[in-house]
Each structure stands twice: as C-alpha cells, then as structure tokens.
C-alpha positions as CSV (number, residue, x, y, z in Angstrom):
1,X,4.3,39.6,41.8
2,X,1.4,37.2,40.4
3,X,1.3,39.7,37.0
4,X,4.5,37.7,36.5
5,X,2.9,35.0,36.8
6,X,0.0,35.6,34.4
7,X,2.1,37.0,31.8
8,X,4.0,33.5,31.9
9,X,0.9,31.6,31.8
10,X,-0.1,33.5,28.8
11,X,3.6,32.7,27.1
12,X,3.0,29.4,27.8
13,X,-0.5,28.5,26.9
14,X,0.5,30.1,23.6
15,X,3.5,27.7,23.6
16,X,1.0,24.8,24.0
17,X,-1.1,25.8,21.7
18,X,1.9,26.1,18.5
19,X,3.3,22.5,20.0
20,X,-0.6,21.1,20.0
21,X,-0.7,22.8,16.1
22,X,2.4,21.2,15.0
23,X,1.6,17.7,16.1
24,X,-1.6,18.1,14.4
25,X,0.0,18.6,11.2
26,X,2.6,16.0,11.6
27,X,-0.5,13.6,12.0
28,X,-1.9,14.6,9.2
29,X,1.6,14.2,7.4
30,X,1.8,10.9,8.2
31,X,-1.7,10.0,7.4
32,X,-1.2,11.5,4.1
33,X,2.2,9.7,3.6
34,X,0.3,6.2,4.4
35,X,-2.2,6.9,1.3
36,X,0.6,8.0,-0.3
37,X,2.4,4.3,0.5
38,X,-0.8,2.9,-0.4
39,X,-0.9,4.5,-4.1
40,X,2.7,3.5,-5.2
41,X,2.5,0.2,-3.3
42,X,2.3,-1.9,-7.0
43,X,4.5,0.3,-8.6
44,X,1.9,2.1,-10.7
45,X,-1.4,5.0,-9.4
46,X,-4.3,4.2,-10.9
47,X,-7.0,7.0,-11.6
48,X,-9.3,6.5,-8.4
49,X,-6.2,6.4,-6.9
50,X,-5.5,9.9,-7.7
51,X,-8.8,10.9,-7.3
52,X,-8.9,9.5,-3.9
53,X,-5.7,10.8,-2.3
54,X,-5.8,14.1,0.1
55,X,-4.5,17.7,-2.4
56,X,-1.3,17.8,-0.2
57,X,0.2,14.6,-2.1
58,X,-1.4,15.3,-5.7
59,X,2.4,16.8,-6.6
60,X,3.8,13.7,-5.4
61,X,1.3,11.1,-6.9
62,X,2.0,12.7,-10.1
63,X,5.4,13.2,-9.5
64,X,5.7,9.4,-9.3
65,X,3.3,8.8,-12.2
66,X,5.0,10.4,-14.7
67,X,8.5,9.1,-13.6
68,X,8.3,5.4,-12.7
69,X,5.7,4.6,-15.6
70,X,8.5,5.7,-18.6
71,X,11.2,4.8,-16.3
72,X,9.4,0.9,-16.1
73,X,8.7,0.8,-20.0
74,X,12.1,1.6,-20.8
75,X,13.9,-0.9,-18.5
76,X,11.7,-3.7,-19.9
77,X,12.3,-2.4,-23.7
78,X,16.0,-3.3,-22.6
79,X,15.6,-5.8,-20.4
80,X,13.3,-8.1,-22.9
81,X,15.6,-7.4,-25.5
82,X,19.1,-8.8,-23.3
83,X,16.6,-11.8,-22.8
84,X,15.2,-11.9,-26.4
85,X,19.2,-12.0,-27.8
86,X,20.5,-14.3,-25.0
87,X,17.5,-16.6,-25.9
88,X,18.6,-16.5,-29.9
89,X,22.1,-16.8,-29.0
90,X,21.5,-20.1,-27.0
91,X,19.2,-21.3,-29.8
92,X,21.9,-20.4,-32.6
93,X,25.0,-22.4,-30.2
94,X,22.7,-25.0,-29.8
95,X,21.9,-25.5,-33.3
96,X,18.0,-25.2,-32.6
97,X,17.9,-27.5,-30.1
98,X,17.2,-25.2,-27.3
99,X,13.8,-24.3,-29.1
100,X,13.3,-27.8,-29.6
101,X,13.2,-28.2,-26.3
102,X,11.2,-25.4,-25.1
103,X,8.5,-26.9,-28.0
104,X,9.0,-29.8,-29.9
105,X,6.1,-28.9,-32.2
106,X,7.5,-25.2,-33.1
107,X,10.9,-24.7,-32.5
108,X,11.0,-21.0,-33.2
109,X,8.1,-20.5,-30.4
110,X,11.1,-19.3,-28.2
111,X,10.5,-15.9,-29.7
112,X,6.2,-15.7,-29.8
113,X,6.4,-15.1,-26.0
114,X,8.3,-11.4,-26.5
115,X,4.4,-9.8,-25.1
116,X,4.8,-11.8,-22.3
117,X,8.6,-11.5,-21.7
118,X,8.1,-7.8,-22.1
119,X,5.1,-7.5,-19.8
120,X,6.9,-9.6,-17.0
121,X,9.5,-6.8,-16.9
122,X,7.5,-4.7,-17.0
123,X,5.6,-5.5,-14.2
124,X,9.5,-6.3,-12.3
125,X,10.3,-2.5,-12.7
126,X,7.1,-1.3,-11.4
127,X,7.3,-3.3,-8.2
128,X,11.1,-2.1,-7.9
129,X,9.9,1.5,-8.0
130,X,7.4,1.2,-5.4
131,X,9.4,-0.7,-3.5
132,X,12.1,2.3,-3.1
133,X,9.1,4.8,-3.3
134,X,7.8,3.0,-0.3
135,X,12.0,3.2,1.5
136,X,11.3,7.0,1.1
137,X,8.2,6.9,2.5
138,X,9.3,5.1,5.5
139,X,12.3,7.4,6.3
140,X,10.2,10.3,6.1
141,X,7.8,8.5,8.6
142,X,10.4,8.1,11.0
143,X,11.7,11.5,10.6
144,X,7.9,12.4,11.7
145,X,7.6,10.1,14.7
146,X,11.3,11.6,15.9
147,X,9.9,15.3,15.7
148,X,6.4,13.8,17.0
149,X,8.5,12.4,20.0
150,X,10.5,15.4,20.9
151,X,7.4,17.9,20.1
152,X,5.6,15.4,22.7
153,X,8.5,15.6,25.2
154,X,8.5,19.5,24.8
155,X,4.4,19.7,25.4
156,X,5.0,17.6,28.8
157,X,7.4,19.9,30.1
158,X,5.6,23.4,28.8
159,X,2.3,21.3,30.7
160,X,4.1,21.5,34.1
161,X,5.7,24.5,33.5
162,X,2.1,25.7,33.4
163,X,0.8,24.0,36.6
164,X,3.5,25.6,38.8
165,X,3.1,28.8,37.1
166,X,-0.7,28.8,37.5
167,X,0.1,27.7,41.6
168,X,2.8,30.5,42.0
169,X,-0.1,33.0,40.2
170,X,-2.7,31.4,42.7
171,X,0.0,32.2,45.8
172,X,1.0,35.6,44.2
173,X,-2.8,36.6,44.1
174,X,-3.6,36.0,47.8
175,X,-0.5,37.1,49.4
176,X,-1.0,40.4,47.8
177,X,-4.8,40.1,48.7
178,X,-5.6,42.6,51.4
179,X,-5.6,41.3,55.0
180,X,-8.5,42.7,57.5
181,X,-7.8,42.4,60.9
C-alpha cells in the first residue's frame, strides 16, 4: 500500500519541481521586460543600452530601434512642415505682421527656427513610441504576475498534496512493518 504512496510522492515532487522551473523563468521574464522598459523609456536605445540588456530581448531592442527611430523622423518631416505652412499662411493673412511680432528686428525669423521645430517633433514622437512601448510592456507584466499567481496557487496545493502523501507513505510503511510478539 505505501508503494502507492511513493510513486505519488515521486509524481509530485516532479510536479514541484516543473511549477518551481516555470516561476523561475517567469521572473526572469519580467526582470528582462523591466530593462526592456528601461531601454525604450525616452523613446529612443542608445548603444550601451543595447549592449547592456540580457540576449533574450536583443530581438526586441532592435525590433524597436529600427521601427520607432524612421517612424519618429517621418512624423516630424510632416508634422514640421503642417507647422512650417500654417506659420506662412498666418504670416501671408496677416500681411507680415505675424513675423513682426514674433521679431520686430527680422520679420522673416518665423522660418530660421525649422531645426528646432523639426527637432521638437522629433523628440514628441519618440516619447509617444515609448510611451505605447512601455503600455505593451505593462500588459505583458500583468499577464506574468496572473500566470505567477495561479503557478503560485498550484505549487501550494501540490506542497500539501505532498505532506499528506509523505504521512499516508509513513503510515503505509509501518502498518505493513512486521509485528513480533
């Protein structure tokens, strides 16, 4: 009778040990997933960032990289030009007196800050795809803290599975123990 017992000792130890394995690597998920947050945090990974950040998220740093960099350049190319021709257009209706305003001294100074307009949006799309980079991120993270929770909750119960099965293998083992009167 306590062979039972053994056998599901053994089933359940191994059980323990895959649940133990799997919350291992869904800590180191999530620890990976915070440098990842870390990287794209300003919209942009630097190269120390990249050399700095564990090989499971190399695909994903790079992945980012090459897409939010162009993606950024090209919504400040249009953006700074909307602004650029909403800025002439208000200069033209106003006959010139909007650039007088903005300088007295060069009225046609409205147009010398396009390096700075440009870099400003620039900059605005950057943050913008960090910031939804970082909404992944966070979903994912909670997707790992739900399986962490339920792996957790399954580990508990496989624990006292284990106790009773080790008593009922202890009880097994000395009722079939020999008795010498």
């Amino acid at each position: 009778m306590y062979a039972i017992f053994t056998m599901r000792k053994l089933q359940l130890t191994q059980r323990i040990n895959q649940i133990q394995y799997r919350l291992m690597q869904l800590s180191q998920r999530k620890m990976d997933l915070a440098v990842y947050a870390g990287n794209v945090a300003d919209g942009i990974i630097s190269p120390g960032e990249f050399m700095n950040s564990p090989a499971s998220i190399f695909g994903v740093n790079l992945n980012f990289f090459n897409n939010s960099v162009p993606k950024a350049l090209f919504e400040a190319s249009r953006a700074s030009q909307v602004y650029n021709m909403n800025i002439a257009n208000m200069n033209m209706a106003s006959n010139g007196q909007y650039g007088m305003a903005v300088d007295p001294s060069n009225p046609n100074s409205v147009y010398a800050n396009q390096f700075f307009v440009f870099n400003a949006f620039f900059k605005q799309a950057l943050d913008a795809a960090g910031k939804a980079e970082a909404a992944k991120i966070k979903k994912l993270e909670t997707e790992i803290e739900m399986q962490e929770k339920m792996l957790t909750t399954q580990l508990q119960a496989a624990q006292e599975e284990l106790k009773s099965a080790e008593k009922a293998e202890e009880e097994g083992i000395k009722n079939a123990a020999p008795k010498y009167a």
